[in-house]
C-alpha positions as CSV (number, residue, x, y, z in Angstrom):
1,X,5.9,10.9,36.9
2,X,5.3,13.7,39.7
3,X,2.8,13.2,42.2
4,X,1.8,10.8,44.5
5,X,3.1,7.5,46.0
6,X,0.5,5.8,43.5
7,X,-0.3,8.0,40.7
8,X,-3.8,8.0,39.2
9,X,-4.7,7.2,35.3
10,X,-8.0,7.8,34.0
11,X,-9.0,4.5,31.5
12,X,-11.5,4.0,29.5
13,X,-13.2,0.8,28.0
14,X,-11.6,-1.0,31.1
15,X,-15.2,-3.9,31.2
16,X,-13.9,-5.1,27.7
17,X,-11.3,-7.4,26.5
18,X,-8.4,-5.3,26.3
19,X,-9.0,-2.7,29.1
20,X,-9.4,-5.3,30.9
21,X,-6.2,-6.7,31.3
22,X,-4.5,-2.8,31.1
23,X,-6.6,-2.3,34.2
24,X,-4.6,-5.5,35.8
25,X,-1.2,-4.0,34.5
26,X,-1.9,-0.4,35.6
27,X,-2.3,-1.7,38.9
28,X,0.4,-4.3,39.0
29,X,2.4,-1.3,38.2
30,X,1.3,0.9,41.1
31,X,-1.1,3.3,39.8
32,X,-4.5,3.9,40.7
33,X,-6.8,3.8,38.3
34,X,-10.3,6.0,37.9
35,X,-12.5,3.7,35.3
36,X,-15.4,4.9,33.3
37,X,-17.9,2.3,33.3
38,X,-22.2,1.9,31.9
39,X,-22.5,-0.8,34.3
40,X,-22.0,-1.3,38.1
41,X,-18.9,-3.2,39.1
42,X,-17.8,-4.8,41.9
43,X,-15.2,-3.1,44.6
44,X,-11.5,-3.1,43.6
45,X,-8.4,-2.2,45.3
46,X,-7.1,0.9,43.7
47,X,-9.6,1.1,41.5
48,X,-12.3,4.6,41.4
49,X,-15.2,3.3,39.0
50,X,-16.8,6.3,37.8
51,X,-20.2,6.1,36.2
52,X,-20.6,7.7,32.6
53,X,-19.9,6.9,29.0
54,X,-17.9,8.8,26.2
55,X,-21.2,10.9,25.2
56,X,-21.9,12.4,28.6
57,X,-19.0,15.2,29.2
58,X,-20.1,15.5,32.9
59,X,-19.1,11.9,33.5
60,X,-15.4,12.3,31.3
61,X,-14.8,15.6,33.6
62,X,-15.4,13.2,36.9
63,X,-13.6,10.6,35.0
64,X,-10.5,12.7,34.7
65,X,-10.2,14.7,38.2
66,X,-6.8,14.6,39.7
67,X,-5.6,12.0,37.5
68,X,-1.6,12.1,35.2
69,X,-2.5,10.7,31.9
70,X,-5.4,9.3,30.4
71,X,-5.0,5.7,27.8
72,X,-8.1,5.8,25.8
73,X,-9.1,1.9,25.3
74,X,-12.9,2.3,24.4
75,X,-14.1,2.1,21.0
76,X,-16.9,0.5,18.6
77,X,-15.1,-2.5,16.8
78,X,-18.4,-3.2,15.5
79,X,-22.0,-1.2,14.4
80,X,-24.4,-1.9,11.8
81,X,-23.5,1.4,10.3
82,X,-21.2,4.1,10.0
83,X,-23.2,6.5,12.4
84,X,-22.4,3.8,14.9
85,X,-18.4,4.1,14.4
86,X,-18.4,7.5,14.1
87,X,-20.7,8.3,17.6
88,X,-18.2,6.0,19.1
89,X,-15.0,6.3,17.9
90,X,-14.3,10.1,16.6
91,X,-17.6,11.8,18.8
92,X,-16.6,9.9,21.7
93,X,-12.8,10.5,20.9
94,X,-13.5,14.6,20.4
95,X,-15.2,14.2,24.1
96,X,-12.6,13.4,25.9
97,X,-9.7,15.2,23.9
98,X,-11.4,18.2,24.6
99,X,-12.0,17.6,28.3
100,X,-8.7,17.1,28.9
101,X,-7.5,19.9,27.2
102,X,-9.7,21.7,29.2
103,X,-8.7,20.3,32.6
104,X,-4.6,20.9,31.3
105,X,-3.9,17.3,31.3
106,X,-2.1,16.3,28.4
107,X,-0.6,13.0,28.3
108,X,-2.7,11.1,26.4
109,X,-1.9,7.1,25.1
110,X,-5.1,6.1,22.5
111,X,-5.4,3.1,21.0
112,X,-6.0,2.9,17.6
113,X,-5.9,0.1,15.0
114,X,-3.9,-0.6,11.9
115,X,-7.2,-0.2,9.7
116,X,-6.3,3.6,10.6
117,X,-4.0,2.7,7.8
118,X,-6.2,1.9,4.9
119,X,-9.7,4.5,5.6
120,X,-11.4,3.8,2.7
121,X,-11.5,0.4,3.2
122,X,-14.0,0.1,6.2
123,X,-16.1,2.3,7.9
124,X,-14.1,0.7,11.0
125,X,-11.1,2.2,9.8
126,X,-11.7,5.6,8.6
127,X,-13.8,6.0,12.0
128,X,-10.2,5.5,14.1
129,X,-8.1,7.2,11.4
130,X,-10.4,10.5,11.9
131,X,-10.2,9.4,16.1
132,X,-6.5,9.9,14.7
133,X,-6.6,13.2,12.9
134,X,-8.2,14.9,16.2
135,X,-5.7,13.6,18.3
136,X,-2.9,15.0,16.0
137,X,-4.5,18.2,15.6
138,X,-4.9,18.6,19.4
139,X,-2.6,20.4,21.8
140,X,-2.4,17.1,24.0
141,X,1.4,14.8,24.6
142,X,-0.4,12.0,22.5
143,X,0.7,8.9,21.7
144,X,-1.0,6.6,19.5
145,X,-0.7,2.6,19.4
146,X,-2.1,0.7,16.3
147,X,-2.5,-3.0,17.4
148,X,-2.7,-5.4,14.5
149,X,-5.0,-8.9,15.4
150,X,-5.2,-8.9,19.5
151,X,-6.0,-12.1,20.8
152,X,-5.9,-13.9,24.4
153,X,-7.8,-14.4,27.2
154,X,-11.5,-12.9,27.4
155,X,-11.3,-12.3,23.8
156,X,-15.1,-12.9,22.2
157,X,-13.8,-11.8,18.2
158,X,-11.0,-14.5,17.6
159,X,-12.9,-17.0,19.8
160,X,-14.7,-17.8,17.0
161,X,-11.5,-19.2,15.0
162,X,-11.2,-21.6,18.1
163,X,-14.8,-22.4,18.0
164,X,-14.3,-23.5,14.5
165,X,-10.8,-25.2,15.0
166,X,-12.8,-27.6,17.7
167,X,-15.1,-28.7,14.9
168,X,-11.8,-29.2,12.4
169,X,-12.7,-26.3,10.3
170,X,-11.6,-22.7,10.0
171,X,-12.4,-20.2,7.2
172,X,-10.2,-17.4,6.7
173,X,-9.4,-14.9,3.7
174,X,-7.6,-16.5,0.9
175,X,-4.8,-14.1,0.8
176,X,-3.2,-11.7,3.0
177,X,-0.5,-11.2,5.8
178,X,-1.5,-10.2,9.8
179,X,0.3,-9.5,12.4
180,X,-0.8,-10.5,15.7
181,X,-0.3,-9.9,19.4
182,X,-1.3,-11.1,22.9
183,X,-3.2,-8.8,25.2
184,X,-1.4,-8.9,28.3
185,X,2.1,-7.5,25.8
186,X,-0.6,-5.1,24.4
187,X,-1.3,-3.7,27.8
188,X,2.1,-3.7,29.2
189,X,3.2,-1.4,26.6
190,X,0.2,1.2,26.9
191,X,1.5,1.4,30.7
192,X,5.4,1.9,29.6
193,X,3.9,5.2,27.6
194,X,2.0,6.2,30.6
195,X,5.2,8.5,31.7
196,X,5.5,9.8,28.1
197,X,9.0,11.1,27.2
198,X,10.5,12.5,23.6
199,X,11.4,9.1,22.9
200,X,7.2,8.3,22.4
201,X,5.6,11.4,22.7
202,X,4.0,12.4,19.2
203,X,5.0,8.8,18.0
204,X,2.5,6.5,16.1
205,X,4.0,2.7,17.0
206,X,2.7,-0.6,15.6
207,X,3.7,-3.5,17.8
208,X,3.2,-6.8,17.4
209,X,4.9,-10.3,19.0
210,X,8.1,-10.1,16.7
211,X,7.4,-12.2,14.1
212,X,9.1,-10.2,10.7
213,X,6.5,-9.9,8.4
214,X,3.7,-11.7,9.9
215,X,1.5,-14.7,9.4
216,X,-0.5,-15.8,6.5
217,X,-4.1,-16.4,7.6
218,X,-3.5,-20.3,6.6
219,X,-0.7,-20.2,9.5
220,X,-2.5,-18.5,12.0
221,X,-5.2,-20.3,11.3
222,X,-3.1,-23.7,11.8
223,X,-1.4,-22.2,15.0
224,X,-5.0,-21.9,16.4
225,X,-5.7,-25.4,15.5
226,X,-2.4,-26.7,17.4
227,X,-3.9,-24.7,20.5
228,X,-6.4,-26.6,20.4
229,X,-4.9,-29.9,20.0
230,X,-6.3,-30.2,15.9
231,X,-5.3,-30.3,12.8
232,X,-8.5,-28.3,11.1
233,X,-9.3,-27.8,7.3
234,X,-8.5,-24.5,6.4
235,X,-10.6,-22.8,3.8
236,X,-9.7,-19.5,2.1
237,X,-12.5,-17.2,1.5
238,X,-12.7,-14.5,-1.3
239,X,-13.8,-11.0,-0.1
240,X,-17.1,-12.3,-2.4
241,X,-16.8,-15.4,0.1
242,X,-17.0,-13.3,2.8
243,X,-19.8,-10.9,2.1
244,X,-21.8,-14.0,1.3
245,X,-20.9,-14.9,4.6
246,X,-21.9,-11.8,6.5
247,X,-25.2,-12.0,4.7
248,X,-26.1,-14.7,6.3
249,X,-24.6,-13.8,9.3
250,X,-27.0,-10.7,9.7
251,X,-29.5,-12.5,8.5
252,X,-29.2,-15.2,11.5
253,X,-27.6,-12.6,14.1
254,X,-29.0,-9.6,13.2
255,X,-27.1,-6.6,14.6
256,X,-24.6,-9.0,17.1
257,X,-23.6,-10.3,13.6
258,X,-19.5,-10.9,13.8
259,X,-19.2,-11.1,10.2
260,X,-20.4,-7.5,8.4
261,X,-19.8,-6.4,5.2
262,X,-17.3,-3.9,6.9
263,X,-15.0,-6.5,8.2
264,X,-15.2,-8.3,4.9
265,X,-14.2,-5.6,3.3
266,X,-11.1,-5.3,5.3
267,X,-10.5,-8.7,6.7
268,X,-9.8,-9.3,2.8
269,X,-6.9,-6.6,2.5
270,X,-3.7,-8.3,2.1
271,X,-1.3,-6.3,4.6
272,X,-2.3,-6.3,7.8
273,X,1.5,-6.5,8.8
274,X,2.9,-3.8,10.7
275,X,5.5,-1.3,9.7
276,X,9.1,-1.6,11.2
277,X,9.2,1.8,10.8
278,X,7.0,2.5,13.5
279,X,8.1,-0.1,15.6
280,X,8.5,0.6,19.4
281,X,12.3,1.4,20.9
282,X,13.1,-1.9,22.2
283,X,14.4,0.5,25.5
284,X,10.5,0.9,26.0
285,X,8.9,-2.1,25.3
286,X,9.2,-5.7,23.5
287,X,6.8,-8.4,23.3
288,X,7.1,-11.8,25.8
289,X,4.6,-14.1,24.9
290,X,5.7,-16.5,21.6
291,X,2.7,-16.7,19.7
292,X,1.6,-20.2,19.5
293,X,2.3,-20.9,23.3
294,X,-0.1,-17.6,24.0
295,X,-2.6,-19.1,21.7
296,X,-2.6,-22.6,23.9
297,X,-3.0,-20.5,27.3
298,X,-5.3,-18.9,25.7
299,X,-7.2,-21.8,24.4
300,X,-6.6,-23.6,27.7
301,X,-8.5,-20.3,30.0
302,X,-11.7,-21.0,27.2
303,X,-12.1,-24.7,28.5
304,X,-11.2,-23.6,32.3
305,X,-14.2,-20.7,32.0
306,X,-16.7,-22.7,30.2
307,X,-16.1,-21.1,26.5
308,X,-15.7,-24.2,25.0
C-alpha cells in the first residue's frame, strides 16, 4: 500500500471475539488501527479508539479519516428478532459503505458468514446475505470472507460445547457437516486482503483449517471433548430437538438466550462446509493451526482466565 511508514485501517467490532484478535494482527503487521468502539477502552499503542457505533454516520466519518481500507468485523450474531439483524447487519452495513464511498476510500474487506449461503433459512443469514448484496452493488474494491464455525480464545458461542464437554455431555444436531476455523488464521487472512489486488478484489472466499469436507458435528463434538481431556456423550438433536431447546432457553435466558429458534433453524442444515471453489489462493493465505491442538489451547486459556 501507498502512504505512510504505518498505514492506518479503520476496524470495526474490534471489543468482540473476532475483532479482537484482527486488532492484535493488524498491529503485529504494522498498521495503525482507528477502532470504533460504545465503550471506553484502555490506551493502546497504535491504536485511535474512536467513539460511535454503526447507526451514528458522524462517528463512521471520524472512524474512517485518513485511513487505507476499512475490514468490517461488527455484526448482530444474535437478536430476538429480525429488526434486530437487519438494524445491525444491512442498516449498519449501508452506513458505512456509503461513508466510504463518500470519503473515496474503497478497499473494503467484510466479513460475512456462510449462512449468506442459505437466506431463507435464518433471519441471521438473509440479514448478511442482504449486508452482501449492498456490498456487491457498491462502487467500493470489496472483498468478502464467509467464515464457517470460528472458535478460539475469548470465544463466548462455542464455549458452551466446552461447558458441556466438562460435565461429559454435549448436544449437537443429529446430521450435518461444518467446517471450522481458529480465530487468530481467521484474522491473519482479513489482514493479507488489506492491500487488495485482482487476485482478491471482487472475490467471495470461504476459508476454513483444511480439513476436505469438514466435520460431522459427532466429531467436532468429540474433538472438543479430547480438549478438554473427556470422552463426553454425544447426543444428536433434531431441528424439533432444538427448538424445544431454544424454548426453554428463552424461557430461562430471556433475550441473552444462546439457543433461538433462528439458530435452530440453521444449526440443523446439513452443509455447513465450505466451497473449494471459493477457496483462498494459497499465494495469499493458508490456515496454521490443526484443529484439535487449537481446540486444546483454546480450552487450556478458559481454565487460565477463569472460564471454566
Amino acid at each position: 500500500m501507498t502512504g505512510t511508514a504505518r498505514p492506518s485501517i479503520a476496524l470495526t467490532g474490534a471489543t468482540g471475539f473476532v475483532g479482537q484478535a484482527v486488532l492484535d494482527t493488524a498491529l503485529a503487521a504494522g498498521y495503525d488501527v482507528r477502532a470504533l468502539t460504545r465503550r471506553e477502552q484502555a490506551p493502546r499503542e497504535g491504536v485511535e479508539w474512536v467513539p460511535g457505533e454503526l447507526a451514528d454516520t458522524a462517528s463512521l466519518s471520524d472512524l474512517t479519516r485518513g485511513v487505507e481500507a476499512t475490514i468490517h468485523v461488527a455484526g448482530v450474531v444474535n437478536a430476538p428478532d429480525a429488526a434486530g439483524f437487519e438494524a445491525g447487519n444491512v442498516t449498519g452495513t449501508l452506513n458505512l459503505v456509503e461513508t466510504l464511498i463518500a470519503k473515496g476510500i474503497p478497499r473494503f474487506v467484510h466479513v460475512s458468514s456462510l449462512s449468506a449461503r442459505e437466506p431463507e433459512l435464518s433471519a441471521y443469514g438473509a440479514s448478511k446475505a442482504r449486508a452482501e448484496k449492498l456490498l456487491k452493488a457498491s462502487p467500493l474494491d470489496w472483498t468478502i470472507v464467509r467464515p464457517p464455525a470460528i472458535y478460539g480464545p475469548r470465544d463466548k458461542e462455542m464455549f458452551e460445547l466446552f461447558r458441556a464437554a466438562r460435565w461429559g455431555v454435549i448436544p449437537t444436531p443429529s446430521e450435518g457437516l461444518v467446517s471450522m476455523i481458529h480465530v487468530e488464521d481467521l484474522a491473519r487472512l482479513l489482514i493479507a486482503l488489506v492491500d487488495g489486488g485482482e487476485t482478491v478484489s471482487g472475490r467471495v472466499f470461504e476459508p476454513d483449517d483444511g480439513r476436505a469436507k469438514g466435520w460431522s458435528h459427532y466429531e467436532m463434538a468429540r474433538a472438543i471433548g479430547w480438549a478438554m481431556g473427556r470422552r463426553p456423550m454425544v447426543f444428536g438433536l433434531s431441528r424439533k430437538a432444538l427448538e424445544r431447546a431454544a424454548h426453554v432457553d428463552r424461557f430461562f435466558r430471556g433475550t441473552k438466550a444462546k439457543m433461538t429458534l433462528d439458530r435452530a433453524a440453521y444449526f440443523s442444515h446439513p452443509d455447513w462446509v465450505v466451497s473449494p471453489e471459493a477457496a483462498v489462493p494459497a499465494n495469499i493465505w493458508q490456515p496454521q493451526i490443526e484443529t484439535r491442538e487449537g481446540l486444546k489451547s483454546t480450552a487450556q486459556w478458559y481454565r487460565e482466565n477463569k472460564w471454566l
